[in-house]
C-alpha positions in Angstrom: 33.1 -53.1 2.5 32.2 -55.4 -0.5 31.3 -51.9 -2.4 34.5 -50.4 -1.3 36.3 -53.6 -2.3 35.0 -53.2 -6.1 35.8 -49.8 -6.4 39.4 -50.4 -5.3 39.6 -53.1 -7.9 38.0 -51.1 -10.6 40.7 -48.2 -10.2 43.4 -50.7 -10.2 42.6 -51.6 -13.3 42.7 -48.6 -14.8 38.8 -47.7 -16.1 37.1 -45.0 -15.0 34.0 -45.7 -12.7 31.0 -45.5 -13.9 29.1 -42.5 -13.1 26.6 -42.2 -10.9 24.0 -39.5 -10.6 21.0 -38.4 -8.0 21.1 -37.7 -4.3 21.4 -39.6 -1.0 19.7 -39.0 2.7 22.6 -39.1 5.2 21.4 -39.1 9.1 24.9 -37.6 10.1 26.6 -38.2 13.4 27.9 -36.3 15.9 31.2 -35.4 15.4 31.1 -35.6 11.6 32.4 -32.5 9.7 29.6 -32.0 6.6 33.1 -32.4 4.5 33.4 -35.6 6.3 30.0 -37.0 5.3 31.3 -36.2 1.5 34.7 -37.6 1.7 33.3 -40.7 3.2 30.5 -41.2 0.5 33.0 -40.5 -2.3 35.0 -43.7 -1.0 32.1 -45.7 -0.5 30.7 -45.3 -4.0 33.9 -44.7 -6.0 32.9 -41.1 -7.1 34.8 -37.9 -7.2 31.6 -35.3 -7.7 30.2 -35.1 -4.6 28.6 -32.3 -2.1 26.1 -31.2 0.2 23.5 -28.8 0.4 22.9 -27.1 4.3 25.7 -27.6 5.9 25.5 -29.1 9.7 27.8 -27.9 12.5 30.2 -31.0 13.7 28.1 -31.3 17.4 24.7 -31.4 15.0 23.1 -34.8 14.1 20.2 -35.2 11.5 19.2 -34.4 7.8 22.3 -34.2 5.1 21.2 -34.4 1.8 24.3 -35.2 -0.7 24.5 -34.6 -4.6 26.1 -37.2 -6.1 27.7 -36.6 -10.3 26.2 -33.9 -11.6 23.2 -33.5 -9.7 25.9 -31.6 -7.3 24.6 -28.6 -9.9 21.1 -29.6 -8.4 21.6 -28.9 -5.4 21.1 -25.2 -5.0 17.3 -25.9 -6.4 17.6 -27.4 -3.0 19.0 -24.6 -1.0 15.9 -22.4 -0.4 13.8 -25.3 1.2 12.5 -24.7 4.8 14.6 -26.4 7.7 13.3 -28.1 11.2 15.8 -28.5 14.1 15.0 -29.9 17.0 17.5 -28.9 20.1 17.7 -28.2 24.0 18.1 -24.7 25.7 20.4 -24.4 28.7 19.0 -21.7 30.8 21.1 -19.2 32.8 24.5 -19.9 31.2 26.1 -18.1 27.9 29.1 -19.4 25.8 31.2 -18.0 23.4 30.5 -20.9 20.4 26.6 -20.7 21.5 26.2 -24.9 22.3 27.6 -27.3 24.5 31.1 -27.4 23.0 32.1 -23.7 24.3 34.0 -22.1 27.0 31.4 -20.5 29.4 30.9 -17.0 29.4 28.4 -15.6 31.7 25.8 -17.4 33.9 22.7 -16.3 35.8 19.9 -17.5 37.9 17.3 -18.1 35.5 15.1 -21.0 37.8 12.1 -18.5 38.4 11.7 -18.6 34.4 8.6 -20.5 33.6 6.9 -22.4 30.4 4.8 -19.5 29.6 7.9 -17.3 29.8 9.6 -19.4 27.2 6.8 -19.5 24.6 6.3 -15.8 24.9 10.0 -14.9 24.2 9.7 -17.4 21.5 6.2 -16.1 20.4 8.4 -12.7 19.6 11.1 -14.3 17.8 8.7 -15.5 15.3 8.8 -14.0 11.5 10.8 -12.6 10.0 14.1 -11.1 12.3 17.6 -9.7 11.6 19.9 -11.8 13.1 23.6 -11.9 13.5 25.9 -14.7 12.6 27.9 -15.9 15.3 31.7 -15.9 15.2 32.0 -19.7 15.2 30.2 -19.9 11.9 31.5 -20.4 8.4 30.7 -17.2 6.9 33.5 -15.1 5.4 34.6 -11.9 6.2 37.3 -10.3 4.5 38.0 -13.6 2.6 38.4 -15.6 5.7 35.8 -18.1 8.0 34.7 -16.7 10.8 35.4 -19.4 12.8 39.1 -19.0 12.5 39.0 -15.6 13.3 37.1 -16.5 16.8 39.8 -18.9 17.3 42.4 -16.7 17.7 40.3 -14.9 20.0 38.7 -11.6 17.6 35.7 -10.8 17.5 34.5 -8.4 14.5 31.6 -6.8 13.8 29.0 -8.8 11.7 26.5 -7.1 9.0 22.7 -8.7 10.4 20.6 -10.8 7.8 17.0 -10.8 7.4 16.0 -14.9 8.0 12.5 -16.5 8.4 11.8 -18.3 11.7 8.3 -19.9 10.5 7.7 -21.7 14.3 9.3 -21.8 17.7 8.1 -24.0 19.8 8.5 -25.1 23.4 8.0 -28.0 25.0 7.8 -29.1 28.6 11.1 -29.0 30.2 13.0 -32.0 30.6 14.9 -31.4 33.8 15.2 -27.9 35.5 16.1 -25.6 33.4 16.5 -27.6 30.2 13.8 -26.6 27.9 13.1 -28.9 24.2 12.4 -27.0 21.8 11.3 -27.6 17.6 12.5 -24.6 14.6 11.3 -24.5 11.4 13.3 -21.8 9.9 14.6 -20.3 6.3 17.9 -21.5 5.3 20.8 -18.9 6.6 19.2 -18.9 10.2 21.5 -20.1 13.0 19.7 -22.1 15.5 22.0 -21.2 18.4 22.3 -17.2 17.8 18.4 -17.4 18.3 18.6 -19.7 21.1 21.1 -16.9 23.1 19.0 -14.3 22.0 16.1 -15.7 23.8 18.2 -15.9 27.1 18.8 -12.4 26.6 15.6 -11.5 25.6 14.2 -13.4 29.2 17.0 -11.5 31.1 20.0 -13.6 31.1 21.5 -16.1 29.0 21.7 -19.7 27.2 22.9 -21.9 24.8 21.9 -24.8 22.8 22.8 -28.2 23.1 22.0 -31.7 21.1 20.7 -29.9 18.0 19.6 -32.2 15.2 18.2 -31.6 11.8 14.9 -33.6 11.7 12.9 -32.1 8.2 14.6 -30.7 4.9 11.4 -29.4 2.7 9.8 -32.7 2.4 12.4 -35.2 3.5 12.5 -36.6 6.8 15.7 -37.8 8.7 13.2 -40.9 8.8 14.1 -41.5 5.3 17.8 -41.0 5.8 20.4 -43.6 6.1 23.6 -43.1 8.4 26.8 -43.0 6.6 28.3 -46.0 6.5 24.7 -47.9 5.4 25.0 -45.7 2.1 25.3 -47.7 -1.6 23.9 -46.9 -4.9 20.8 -49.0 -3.8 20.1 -45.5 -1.5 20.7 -43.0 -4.5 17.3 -41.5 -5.2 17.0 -40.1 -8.8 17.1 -36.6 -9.8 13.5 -37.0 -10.6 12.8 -38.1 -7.1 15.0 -35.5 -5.1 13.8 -32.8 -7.3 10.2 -33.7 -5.3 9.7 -30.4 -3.9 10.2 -28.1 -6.7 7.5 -28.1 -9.5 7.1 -31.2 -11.7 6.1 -30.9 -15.3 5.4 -33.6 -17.7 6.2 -33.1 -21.1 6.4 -35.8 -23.9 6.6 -35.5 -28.0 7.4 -32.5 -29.4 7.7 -30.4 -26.2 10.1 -33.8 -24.7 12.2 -33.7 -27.7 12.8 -29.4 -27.3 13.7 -29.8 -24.2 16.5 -32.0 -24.9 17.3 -29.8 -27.0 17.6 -27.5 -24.5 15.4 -24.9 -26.5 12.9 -22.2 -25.0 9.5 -23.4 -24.3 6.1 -21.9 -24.7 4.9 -21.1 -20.8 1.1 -22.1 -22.3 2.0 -25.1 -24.1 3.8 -26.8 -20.9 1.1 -25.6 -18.6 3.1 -23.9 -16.1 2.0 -20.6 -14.0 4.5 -20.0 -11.6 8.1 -18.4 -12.8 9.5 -21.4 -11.6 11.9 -23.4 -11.4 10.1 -26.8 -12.9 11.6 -30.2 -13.3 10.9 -31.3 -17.0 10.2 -35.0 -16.7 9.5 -37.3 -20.1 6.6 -39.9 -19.8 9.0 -42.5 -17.8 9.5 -39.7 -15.3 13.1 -39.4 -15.9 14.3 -36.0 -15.6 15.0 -33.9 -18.8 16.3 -30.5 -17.5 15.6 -27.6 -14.6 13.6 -24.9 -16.1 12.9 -21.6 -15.2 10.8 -18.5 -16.0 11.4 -15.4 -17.8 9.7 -12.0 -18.3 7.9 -13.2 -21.3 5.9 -16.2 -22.3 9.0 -18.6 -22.5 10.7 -20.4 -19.8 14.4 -21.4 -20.8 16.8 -24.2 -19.1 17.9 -23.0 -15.9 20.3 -26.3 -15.2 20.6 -29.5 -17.3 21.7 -32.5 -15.8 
């Protein structure tokens, strides 16, 4: 409140607020839209650039992580970085959104199905897989969401993708029927089309309930903050939520290039990969987002 306070008087009297730039961990709640997390955070800290990388279906909880200024440009250096959900599966009973928040569709007896059974299915659905995005999702057909398509009750055919499910596991179930279960997945998959594919692939149906975002790459929702807890105290630096991409320390003549934003020698900065790499100077601020090429050079991919 006392930061919300300050901004309020700062726009009142006419001068711009001061720009802030890096990226926040936000433990979202249920019933929070992604857009909501943003449009909250922009009144909290008095800023207008704001967004989100991996967006989180309204029902999900967990891992958010929010650009803030202009390391919203960042944030797709971010996109690529392994997820892990952790959720329930409903045995025996299909719905037309895939969770808890759908109209049922189909039910079966699925009690004789046993831990074993689960973790074999699972075992199967482990790689790489096509996989089908469900009408209630986000993805636009034709220039429209699919989502509001399903809502008027269509249903359209839906080109598969080719997503990474790196582990399924099952755990123990916690009442009949109810099995836990932890993904680590690409980015793109959908947690509950691979949940009610594994009902159909036991012979029958499910759906997903309490699903909740726990790892992004390297951050943890045990770092995150909920919403309303969020000030510029919680911004981490570019520097530090570039963490998971390459880091490469350059200083002098190589510093002052790359604030230049000119091509760099791919010897001289060390680098063997094609990239990308975070340029930090010797304080460890960041100078730009670097990326390779076909030749010896690597060239400024982003500057923030």
């Amino acid at each position: 409140m006392v930061i919300e306070r300050a901004v309020a008087t700062q726009l009142a009297s006419g001068s711009p607020p001061r720009e802030l730039v890096g990226m926040v961990a936000v433990d979202k709640e249920q019933g929070w839209t992604s857009h909501d997390v943003v449009a909250r955070i922009r009144r909290l800290l008095g800023q207008r650039r704001i967004g989100h990388a991996g967006t989180l279906d309204p029902d999900a909880t967990g891992l958010l992580l929010v650009g803030i200024g202009r390391f919203t440009r960042a944030l797709r250096f971010l996109e690529g970085l392994t997820k892990v959900y952790q959720c329930e599966v409903v045995l025996g009973i299909a719905t037309d959104t895939l969770d808890a928040s759908g109209k049922v569709t189909g039910t079966w007896d699925m009690t004789s199905i046993s831990l074993d059974d689960m973790r074999e299915a699972a075992q199967k659905m482990t790689g790489e897989i096509e996989q089908i995005p469900p009408m209630f999702s986000a993805v636009k057909v034709g220039g429209e969401r699919l989502y509001a398509k399903a809502r008027r009750g269509e249903s359209i055919e839906r080109k598969s993708r080719r997503v990474t499910v790196h582990s399924f596991e099952v755990l123990e179930p916690s009442e009949p029927g109810i099995f836990p279960v932890s993904v680590a997945c690409s980015t793109g998959t959908y947690v509950r089309s691979l949940v009610a594919d594994l009902g159909a692939v036991l012979g029958g149906g499910a759906h997903l309930r309490n699903l909740r975002r726990t790892r992004i790459g390297s951050f943890s929702v045990d770092e995150a903050r909920e919403v309303d807890s969020i000030s510029e105290g919680s911004i981490l630096t570019p520097a530090q939520a570039l963490r998971d991409i390459e880091q490469v320390h350059v200083d002098g003549e190589l510093a002052s290039l790359a604030r230049q934003r000119m091509p760099l020698d791919r010897v001289s900065t060390g680098v063997q990969t094609a990239g990308p790499y975070a340029l930090l100077d010797d304080g460890g601020r960041l100078i730009a987002i670097y990326e390779g090429t076909s030749t010896d050079k690597i060239v400024v991919g982003l500057a923030i």
